[in-house]
DRENKEMI-752635 format. One record per atom (N, C-alpha, C): chain; residue number from 1; atom name; residue in one letter; x, y, z. Coordinates in nm, 2 decimals. Example, Ala and Ser with C-alpha at 12.3 -4.5 7.8 and 13.67 -1.06 7.14 Angstrom:
BEGIN
   c     k    a   r       xx       yy       zz
   A     1    N   A     1.32    -0.57     0.78
   A     1   CA   A     1.23    -0.45     0.78
   A     1    C   A     1.32    -0.33     0.78
   A     2    N   S     1.28    -0.22     0.71
   A     2   CA   S     1.37    -0.11     0.71
   A     2    C   S     1.29     0.00     0.79
//
This chain:
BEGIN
   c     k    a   r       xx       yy       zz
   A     1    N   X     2.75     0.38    -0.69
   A     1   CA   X     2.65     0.33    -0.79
   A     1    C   X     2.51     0.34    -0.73
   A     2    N   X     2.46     0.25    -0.56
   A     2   CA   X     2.40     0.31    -0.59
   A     2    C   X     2.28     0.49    -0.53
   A     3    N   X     2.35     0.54    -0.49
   A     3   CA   X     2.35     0.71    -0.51
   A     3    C   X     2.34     0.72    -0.63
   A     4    N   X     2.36     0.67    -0.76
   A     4   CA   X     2.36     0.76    -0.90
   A     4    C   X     2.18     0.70    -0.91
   A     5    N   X     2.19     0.57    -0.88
   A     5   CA   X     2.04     0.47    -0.97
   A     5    C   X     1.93     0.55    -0.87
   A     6    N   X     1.94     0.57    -0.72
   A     6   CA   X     1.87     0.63    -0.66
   A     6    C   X     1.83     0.79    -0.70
   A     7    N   X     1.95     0.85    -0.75
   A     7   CA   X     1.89     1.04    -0.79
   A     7    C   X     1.85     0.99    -0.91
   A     8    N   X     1.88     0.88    -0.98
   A     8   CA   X     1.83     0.87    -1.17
   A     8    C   X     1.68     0.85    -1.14
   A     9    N   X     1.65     0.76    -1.02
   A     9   CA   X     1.53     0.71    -1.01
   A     9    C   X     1.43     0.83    -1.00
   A    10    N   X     1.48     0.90    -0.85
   A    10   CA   X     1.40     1.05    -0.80
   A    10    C   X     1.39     1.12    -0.95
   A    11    N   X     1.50     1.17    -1.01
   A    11   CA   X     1.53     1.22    -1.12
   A    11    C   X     1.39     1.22    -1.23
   A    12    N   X     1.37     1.09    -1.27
   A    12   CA   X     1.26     1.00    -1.36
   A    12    C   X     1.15     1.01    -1.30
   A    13    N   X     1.12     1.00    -1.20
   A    13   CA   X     0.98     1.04    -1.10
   A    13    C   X     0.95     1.21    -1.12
   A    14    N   X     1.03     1.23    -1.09
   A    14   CA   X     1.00     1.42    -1.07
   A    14    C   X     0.96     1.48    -1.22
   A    15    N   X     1.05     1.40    -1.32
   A    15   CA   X     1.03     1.44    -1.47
   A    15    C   X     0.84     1.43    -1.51
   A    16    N   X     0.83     1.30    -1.46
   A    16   CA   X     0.74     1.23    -1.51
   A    16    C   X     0.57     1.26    -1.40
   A    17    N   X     0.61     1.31    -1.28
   A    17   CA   X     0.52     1.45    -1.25
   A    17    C   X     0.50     1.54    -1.30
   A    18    N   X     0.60     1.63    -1.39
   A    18   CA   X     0.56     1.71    -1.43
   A    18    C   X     0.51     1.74    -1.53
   A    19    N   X     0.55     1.59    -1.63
   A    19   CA   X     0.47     1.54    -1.69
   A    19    C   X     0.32     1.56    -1.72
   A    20    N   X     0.32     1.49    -1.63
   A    20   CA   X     0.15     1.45    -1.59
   A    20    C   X     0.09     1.55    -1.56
   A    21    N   X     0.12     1.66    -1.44
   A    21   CA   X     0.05     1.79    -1.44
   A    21    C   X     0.04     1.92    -1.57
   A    22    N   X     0.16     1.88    -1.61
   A    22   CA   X     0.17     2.04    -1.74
   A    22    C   X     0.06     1.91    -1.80
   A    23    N   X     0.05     1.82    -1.87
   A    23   CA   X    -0.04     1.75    -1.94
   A    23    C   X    -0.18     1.79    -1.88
   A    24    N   X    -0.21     1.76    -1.77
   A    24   CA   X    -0.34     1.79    -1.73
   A    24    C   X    -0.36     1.96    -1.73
   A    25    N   X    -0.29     2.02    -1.67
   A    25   CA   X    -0.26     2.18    -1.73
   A    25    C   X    -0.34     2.22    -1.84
   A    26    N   X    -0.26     2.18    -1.92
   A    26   CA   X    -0.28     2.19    -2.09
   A    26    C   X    -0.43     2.10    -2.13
   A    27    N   X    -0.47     2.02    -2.09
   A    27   CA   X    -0.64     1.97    -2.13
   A    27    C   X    -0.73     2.08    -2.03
   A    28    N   X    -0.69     2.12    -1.92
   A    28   CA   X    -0.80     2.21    -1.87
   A    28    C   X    -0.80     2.33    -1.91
   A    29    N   X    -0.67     2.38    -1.97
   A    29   CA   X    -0.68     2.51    -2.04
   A    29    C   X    -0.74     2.52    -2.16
   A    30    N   X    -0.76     2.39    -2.24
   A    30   CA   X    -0.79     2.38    -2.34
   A    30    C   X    -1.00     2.37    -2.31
   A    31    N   X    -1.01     2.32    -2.21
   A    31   CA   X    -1.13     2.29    -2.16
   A    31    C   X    -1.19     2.46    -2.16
   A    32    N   X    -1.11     2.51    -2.07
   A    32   CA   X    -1.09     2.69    -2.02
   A    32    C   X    -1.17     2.74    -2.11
   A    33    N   X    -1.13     2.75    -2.25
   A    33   CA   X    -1.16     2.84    -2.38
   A    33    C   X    -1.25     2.82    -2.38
   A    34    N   X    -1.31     2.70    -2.39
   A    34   CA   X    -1.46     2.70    -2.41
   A    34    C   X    -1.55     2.68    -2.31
   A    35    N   X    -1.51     2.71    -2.15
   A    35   CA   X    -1.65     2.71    -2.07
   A    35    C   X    -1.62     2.80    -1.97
   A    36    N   X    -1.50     2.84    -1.98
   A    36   CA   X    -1.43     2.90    -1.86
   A    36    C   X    -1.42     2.85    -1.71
   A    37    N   X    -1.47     2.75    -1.70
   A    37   CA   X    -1.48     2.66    -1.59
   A    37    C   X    -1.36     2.60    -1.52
   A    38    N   X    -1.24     2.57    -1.60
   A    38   CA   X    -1.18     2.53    -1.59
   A    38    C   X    -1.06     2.59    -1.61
   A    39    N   X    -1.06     2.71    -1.60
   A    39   CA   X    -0.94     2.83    -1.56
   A    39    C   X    -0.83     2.75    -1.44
   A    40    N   X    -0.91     2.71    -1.30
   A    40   CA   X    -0.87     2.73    -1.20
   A    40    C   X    -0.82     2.59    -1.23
   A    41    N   X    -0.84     2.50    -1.27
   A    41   CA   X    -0.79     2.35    -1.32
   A    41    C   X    -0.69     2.42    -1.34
   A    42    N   X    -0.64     2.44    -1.48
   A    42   CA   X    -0.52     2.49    -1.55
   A    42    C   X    -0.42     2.52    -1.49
   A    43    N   X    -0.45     2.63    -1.39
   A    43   CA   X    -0.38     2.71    -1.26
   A    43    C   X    -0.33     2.59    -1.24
   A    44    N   X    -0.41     2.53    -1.16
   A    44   CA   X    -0.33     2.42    -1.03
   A    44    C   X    -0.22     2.34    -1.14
   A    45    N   X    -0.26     2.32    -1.27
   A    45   CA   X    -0.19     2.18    -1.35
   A    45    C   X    -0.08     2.23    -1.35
   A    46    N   X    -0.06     2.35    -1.40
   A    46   CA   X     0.07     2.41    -1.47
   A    46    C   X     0.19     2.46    -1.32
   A    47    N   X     0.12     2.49    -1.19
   A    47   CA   X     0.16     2.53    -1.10
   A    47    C   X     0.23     2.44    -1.02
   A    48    N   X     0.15     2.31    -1.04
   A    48   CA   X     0.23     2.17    -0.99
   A    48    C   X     0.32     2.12    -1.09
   A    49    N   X     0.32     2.19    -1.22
   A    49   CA   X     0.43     2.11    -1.27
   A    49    C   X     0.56     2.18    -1.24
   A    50    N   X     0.50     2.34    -1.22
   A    50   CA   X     0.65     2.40    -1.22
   A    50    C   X     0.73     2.41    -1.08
   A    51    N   X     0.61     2.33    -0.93
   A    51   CA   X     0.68     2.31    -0.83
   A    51    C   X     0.75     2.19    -0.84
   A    52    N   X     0.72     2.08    -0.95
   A    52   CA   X     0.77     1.93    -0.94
   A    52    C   X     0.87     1.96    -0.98
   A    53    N   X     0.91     2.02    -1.08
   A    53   CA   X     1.05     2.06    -1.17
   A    53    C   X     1.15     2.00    -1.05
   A    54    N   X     1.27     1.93    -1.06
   A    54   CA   X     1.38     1.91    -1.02
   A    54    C   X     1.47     2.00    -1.04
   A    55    N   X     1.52     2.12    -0.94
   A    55   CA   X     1.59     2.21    -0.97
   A    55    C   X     1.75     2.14    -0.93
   A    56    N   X     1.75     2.02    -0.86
   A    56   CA   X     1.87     1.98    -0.84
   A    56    C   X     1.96     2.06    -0.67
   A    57    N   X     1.87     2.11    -0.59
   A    57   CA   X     1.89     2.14    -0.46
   A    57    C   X     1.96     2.31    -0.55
   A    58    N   X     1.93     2.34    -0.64
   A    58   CA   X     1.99     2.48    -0.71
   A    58    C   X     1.86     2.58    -0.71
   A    59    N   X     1.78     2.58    -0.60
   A    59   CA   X     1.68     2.66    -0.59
   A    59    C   X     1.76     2.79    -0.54
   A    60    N   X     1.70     2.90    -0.68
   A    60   CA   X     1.74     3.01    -0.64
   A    60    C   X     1.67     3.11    -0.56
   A    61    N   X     1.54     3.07    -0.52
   A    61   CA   X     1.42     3.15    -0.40
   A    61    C   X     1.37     3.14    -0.49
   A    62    N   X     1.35     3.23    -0.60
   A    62   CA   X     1.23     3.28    -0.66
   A    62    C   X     1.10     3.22    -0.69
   A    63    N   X     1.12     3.09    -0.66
   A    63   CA   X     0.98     2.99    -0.70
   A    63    C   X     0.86     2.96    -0.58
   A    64    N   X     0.92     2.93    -0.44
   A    64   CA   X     0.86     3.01    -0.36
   A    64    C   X     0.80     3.08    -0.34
   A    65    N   X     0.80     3.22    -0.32
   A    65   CA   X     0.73     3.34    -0.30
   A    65    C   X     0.62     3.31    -0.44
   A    66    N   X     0.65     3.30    -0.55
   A    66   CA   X     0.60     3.34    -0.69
   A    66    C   X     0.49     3.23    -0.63
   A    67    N   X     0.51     3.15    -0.67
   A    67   CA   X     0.42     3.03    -0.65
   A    67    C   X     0.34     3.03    -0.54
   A    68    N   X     0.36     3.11    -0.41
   A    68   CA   X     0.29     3.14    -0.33
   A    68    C   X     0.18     3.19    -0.31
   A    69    N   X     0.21     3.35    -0.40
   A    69   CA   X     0.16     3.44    -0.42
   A    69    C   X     0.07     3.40    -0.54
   A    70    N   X     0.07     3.29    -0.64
   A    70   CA   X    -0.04     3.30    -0.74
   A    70    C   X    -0.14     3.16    -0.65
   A    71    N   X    -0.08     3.10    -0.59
   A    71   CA   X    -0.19     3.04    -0.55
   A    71    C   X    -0.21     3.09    -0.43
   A    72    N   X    -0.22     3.17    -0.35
   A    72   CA   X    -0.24     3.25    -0.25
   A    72    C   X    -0.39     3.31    -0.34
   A    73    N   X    -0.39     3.35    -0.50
   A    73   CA   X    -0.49     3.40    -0.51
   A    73    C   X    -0.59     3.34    -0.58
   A    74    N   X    -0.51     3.19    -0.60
   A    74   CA   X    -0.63     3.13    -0.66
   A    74    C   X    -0.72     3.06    -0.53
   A    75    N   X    -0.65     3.06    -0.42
   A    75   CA   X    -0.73     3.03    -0.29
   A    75    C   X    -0.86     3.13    -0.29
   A    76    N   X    -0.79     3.27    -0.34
   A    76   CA   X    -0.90     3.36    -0.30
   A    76    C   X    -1.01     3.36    -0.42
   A    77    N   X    -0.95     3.35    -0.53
   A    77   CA   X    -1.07     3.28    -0.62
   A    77    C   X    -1.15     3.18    -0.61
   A    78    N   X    -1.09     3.06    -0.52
   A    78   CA   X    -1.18     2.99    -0.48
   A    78    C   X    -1.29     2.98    -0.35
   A    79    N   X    -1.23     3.08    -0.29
   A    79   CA   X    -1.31     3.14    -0.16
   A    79    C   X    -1.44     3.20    -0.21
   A    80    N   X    -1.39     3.33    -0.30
   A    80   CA   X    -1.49     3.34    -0.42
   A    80    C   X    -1.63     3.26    -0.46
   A    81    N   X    -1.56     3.19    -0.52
   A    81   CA   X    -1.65     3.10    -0.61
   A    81    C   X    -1.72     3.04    -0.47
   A    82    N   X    -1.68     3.02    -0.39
   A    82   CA   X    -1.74     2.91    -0.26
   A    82    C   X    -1.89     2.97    -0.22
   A    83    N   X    -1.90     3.11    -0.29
   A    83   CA   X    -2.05     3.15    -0.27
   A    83    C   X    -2.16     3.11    -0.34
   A    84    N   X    -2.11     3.02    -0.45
   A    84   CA   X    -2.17     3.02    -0.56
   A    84    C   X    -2.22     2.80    -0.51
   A    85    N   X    -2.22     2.74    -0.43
   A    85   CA   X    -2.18     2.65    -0.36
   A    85    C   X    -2.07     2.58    -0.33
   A    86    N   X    -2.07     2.47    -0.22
   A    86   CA   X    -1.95     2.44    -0.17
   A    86    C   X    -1.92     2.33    -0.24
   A    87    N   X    -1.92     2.31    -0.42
   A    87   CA   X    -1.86     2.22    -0.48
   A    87    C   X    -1.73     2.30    -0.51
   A    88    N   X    -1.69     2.37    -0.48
   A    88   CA   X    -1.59     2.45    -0.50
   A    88    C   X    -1.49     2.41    -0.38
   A    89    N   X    -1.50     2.37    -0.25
   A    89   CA   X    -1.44     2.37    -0.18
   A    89    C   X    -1.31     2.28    -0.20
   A    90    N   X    -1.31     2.17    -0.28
   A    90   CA   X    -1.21     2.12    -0.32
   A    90    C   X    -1.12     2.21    -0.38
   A    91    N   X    -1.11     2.26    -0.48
   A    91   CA   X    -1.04     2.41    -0.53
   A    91    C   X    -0.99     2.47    -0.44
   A    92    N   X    -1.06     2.53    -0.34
   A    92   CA   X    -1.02     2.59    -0.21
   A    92    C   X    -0.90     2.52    -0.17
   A    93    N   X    -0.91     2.38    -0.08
   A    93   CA   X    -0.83     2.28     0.01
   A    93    C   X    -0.69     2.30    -0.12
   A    94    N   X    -0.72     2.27    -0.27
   A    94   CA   X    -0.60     2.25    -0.32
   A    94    C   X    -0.52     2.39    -0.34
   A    95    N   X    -0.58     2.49    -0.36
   A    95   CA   X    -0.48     2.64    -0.37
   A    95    C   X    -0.42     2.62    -0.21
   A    96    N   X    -0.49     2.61    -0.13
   A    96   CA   X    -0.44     2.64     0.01
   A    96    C   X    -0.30     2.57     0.02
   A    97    N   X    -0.34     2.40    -0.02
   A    97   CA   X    -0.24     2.30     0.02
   A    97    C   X    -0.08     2.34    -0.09
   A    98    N   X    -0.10     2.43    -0.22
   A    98   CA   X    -0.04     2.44    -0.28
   A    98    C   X     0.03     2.57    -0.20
   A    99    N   X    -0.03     2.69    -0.17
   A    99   CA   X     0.00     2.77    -0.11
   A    99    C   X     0.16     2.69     0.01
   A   100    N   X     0.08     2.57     0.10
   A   100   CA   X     0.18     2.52     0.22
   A   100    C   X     0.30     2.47     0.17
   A   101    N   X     0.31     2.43     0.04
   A   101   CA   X     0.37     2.35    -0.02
   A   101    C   X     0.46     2.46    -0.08
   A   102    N   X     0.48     2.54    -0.12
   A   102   CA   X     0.54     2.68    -0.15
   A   102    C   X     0.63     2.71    -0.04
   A   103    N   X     0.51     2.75     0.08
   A   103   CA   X     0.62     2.79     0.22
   A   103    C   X     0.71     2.69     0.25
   A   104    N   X     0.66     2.57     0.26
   A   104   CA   X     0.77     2.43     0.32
   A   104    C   X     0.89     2.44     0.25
   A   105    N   X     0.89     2.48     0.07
   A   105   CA   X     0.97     2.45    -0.01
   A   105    C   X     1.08     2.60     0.04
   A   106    N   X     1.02     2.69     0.01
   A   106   CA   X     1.04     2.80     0.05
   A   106    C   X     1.16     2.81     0.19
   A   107    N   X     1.11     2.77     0.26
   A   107   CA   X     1.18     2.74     0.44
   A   107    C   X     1.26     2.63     0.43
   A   108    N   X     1.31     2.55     0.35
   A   108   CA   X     1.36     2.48     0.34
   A   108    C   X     1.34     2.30     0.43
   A   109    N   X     1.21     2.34     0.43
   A   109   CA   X     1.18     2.18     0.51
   A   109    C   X     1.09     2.10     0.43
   A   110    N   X     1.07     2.17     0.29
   A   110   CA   X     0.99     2.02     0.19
   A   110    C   X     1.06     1.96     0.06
   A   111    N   X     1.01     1.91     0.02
   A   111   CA   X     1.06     1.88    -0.09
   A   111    C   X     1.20     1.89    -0.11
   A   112    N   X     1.20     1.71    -0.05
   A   112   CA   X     1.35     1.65    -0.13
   A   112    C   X     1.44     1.70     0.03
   A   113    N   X     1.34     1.78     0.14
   A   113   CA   X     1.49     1.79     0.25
   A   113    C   X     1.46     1.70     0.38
   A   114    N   X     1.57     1.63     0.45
   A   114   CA   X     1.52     1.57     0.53
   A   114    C   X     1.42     1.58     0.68
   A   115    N   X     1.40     1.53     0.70
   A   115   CA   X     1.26     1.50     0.82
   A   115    C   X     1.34     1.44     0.93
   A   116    N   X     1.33     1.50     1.09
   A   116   CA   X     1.39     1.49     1.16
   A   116    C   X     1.28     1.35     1.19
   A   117    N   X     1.37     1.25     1.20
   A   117   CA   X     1.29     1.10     1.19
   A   117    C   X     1.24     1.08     1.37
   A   118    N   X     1.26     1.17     1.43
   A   118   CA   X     1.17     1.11     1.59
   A   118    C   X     1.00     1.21     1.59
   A   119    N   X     1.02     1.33     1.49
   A   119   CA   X     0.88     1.39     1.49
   A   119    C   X     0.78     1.34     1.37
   A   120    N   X     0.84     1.31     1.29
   A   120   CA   X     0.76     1.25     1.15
   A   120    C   X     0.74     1.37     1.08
   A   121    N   X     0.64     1.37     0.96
   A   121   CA   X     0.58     1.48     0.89
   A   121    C   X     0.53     1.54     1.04
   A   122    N   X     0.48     1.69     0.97
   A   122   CA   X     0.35     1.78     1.05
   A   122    C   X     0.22     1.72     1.01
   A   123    N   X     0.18     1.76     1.12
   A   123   CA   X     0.01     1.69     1.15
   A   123    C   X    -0.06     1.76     0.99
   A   124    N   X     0.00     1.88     0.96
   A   124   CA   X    -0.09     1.91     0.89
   A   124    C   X    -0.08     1.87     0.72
   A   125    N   X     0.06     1.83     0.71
   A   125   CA   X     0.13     1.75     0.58
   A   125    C   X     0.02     1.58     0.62
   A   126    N   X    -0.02     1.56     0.71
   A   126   CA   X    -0.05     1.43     0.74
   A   126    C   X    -0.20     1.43     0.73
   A   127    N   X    -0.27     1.54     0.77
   A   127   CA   X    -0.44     1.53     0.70
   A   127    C   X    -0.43     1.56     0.58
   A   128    N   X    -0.34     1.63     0.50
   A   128   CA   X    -0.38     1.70     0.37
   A   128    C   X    -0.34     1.49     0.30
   A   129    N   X    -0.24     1.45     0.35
   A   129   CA   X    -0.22     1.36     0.31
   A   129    C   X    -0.36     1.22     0.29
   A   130    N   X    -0.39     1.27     0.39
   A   130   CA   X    -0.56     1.14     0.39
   A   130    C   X    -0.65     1.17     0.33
   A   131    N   X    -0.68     1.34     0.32
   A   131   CA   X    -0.74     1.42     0.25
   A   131    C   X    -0.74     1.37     0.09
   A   132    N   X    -0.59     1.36     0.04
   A   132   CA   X    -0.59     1.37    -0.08
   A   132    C   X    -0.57     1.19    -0.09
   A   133    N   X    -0.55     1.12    -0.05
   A   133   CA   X    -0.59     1.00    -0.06
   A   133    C   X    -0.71     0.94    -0.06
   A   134    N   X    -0.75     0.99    -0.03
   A   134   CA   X    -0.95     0.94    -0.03
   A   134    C   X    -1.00     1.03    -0.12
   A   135    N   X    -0.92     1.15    -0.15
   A   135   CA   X    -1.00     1.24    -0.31
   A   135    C   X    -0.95     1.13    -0.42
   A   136    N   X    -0.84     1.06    -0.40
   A   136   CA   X    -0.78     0.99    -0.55
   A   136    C   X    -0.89     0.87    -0.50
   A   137    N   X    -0.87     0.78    -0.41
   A   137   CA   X    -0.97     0.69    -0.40
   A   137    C   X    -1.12     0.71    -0.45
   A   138    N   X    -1.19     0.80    -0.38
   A   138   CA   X    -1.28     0.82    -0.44
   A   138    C   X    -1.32     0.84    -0.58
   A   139    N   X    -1.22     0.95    -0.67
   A   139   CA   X    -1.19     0.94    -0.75
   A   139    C   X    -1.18     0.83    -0.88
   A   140    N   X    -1.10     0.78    -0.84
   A   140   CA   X    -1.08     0.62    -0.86
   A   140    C   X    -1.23     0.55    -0.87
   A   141    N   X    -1.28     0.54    -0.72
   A   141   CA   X    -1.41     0.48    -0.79
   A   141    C   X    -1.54     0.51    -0.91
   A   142    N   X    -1.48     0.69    -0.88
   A   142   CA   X    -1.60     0.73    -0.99
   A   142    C   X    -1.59     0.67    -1.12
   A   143    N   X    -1.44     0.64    -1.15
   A   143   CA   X    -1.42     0.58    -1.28
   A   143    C   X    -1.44     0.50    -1.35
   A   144    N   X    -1.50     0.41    -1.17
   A   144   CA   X    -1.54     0.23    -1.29
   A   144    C   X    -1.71     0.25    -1.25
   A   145    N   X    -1.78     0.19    -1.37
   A   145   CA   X    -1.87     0.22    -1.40
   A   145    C   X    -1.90     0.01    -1.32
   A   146    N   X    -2.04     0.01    -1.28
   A   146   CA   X    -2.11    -0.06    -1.25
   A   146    C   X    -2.10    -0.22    -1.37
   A   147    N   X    -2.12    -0.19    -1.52
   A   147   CA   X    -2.07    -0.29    -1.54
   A   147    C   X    -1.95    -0.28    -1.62
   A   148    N   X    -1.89    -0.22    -1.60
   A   148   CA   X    -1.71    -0.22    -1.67
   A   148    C   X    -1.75    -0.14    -1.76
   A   149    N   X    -1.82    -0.06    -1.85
   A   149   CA   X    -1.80    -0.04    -1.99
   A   149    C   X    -1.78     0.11    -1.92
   A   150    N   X    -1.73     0.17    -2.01
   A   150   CA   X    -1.71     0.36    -2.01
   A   150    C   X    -1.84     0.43    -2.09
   A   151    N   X    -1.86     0.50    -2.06
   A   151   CA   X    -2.02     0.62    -2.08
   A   151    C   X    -1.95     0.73    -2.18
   A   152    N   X    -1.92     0.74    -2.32
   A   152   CA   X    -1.87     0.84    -2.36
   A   152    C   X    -1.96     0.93    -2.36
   A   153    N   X    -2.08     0.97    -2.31
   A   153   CA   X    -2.18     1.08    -2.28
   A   153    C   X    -2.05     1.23    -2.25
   A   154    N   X    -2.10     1.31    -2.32
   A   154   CA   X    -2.03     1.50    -2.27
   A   154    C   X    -2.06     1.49    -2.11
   A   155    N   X    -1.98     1.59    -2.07
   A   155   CA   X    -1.98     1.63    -2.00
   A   155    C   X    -2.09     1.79    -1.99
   A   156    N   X    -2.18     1.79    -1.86
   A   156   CA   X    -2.26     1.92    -1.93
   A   156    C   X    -2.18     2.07    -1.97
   A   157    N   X    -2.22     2.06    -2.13
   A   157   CA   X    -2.18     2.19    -2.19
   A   157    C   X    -2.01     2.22    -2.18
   A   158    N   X    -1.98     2.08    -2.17
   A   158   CA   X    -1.80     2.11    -2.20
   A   158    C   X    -1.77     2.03    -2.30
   A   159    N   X    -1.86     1.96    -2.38
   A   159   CA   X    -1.84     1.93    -2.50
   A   159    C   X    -1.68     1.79    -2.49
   A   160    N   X    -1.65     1.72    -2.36
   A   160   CA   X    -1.57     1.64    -2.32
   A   160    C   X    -1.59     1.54    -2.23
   A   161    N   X    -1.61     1.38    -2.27
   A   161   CA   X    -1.64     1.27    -2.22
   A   161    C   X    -1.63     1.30    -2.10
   A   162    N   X    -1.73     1.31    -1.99
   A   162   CA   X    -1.72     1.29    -1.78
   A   162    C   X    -1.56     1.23    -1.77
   A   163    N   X    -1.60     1.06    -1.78
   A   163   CA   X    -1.45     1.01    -1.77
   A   163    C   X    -1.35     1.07    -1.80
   A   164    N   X    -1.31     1.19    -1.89
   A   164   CA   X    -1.17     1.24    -1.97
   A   164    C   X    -1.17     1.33    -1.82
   A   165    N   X    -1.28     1.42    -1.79
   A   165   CA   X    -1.26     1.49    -1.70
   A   165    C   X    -1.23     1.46    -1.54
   A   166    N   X    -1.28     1.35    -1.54
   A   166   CA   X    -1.27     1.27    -1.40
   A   166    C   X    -1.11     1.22    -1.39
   A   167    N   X    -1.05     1.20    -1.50
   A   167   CA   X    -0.98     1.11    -1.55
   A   167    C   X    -0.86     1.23    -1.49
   A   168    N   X    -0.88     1.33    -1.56
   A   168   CA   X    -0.79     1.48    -1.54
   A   168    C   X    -0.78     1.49    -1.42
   A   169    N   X    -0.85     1.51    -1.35
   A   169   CA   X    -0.87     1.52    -1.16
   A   169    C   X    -0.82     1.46    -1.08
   A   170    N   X    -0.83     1.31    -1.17
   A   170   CA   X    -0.79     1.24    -1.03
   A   170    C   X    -0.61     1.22    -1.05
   A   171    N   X    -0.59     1.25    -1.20
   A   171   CA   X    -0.42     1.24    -1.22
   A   171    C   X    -0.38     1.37    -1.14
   A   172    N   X    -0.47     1.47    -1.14
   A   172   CA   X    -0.37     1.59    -1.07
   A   172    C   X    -0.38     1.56    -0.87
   A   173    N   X    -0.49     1.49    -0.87
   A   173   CA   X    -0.52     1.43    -0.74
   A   173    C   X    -0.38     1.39    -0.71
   A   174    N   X    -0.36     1.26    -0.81
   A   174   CA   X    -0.22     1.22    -0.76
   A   174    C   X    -0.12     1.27    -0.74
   A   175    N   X    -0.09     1.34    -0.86
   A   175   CA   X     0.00     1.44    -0.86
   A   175    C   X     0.06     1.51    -0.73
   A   176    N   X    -0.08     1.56    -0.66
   A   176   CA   X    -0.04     1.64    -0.54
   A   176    C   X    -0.06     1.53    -0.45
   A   177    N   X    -0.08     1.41    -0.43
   A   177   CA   X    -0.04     1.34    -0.30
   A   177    C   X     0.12     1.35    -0.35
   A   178    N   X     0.15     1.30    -0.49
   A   178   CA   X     0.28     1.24    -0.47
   A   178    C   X     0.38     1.33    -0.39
   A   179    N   X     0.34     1.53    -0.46
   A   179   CA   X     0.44     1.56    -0.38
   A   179    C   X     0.43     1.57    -0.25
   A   180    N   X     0.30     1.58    -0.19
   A   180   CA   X     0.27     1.55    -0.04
   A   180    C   X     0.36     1.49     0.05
   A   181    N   X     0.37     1.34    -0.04
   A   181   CA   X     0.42     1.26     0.03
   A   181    C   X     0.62     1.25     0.00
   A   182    N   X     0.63     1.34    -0.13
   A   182   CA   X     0.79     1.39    -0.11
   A   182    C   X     0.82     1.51     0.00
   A   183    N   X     0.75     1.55     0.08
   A   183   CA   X     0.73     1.66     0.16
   A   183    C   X     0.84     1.60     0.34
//
C-alpha cells in the first residue's frame, strides 16, 4: 500500500509538471507570434514538459538524444543571441542545463534513478541547483510590488501584463529546479 500511494504521489507530481510547462509552452508561443521574442521561451516550455512526461522506467532511448540535440541548439541560439547583450545569458545556463539533463536521463543516472547515498548529487547538479533557486527567488521577489497591488502596465511591445510574463518564468524557473532536484 504504501509503494502504490508513493508512485500515485510521484505519478501526480510529474503529471502536474508537465502541466505547468506545456502551459507556459503554450503562453510563450503564443507571445512568439507576435514579437518573436519568445520563440526560445516556448522551446524550453514544451521541452520540459516532454522530459517530465512519466514514461514509467519504459524509456525507449529515443528522448534523450532528441532532446539533446534540440536543446544543444537552442544553447547555440542562445550563445547567438548573447551578442546582442548578456540578458540572454539566462537562456544560455537553461538550454545548457536542459542539454545535462538529457545526458543524465540518457545514461541512466537521472531522473527517477537512484544516487549512490555516500557521494550525493554531482557538484554540477548542485550549482545548477542554487542557480535556479535564487532565479525562482529572485523571481519571486520581482512579483510583489512594494505596496501589494499588481501593475497591469504591457509589457514593452508584447502587448502582455510584466507580471503574466514574470509570472511565466518563474513557473518554468520551478519547473526546472523541480526536475533538478528529481535528478
Amino acid at each position: 500500500m504504501h509503494g502504490s500511494a508513493t508512485s500515485l504521489t510521484t505519478s501526480v507530481s510529474s503529471w502536474l509538471l508537465v502541466l505547468l510547462c506545456a502551459v507556459s509552452g503554450a503562453y510563450c508561443l503564443r507571445r512568439a507570434r507576435g514579437s518573436g521574442g519568445a520563440a526560445g521561451e516556448a522551446v524550453m516550455g514544451f521541452g520540459m514538459a516532454l522530459m517530465a512526461v512519466p514514461l514509467g522506467g519504459h524509456d525507449d532511448g529515443w528522448r534523450a538524444p532528441v532532446l539533446g540535440v534540440v536543446f544543444g541548439g537552442a544553447a547555440l541560439h542562445a550563445l547567438w543571441l548573447l551578442r546582442g547583450g548578456s540578458h540572454h545569458a539566462h537562456h544560455l545556463v537553461g538550454s545548457l542545463t536542459m542539454v545535462y539533463m538529457a545526458l543524465m536521463a540518457g545514461t541512466g543516472s537521472g531522473h527517477g534513478q537512484e544516487h549512490a547515498q555516500a557521494t550525493g548529487p554531482p557538484l554540477l547538479t548542485g550549482a545548477l541547483l542554487l542557480y535556479y533557486a535564487g532565479y525562482v527567488m529572485l523571481g519571486g521577489t520581482r512579483l510583489i510590488t512594494a505596496g501589494g497591488a499588481v501593475s497591469p502596465r504591457p509589457a514593452a511591445g508584447r502587448g502582455a501584463p510584466t507580471e503574466l510574463i514574470r509570472a511565466c518564468r518563474l513557473a518554468m524557473g520551478m519547473g526546472m529546479l523541480a526536475m533538478l532536484l528529481t535528478m
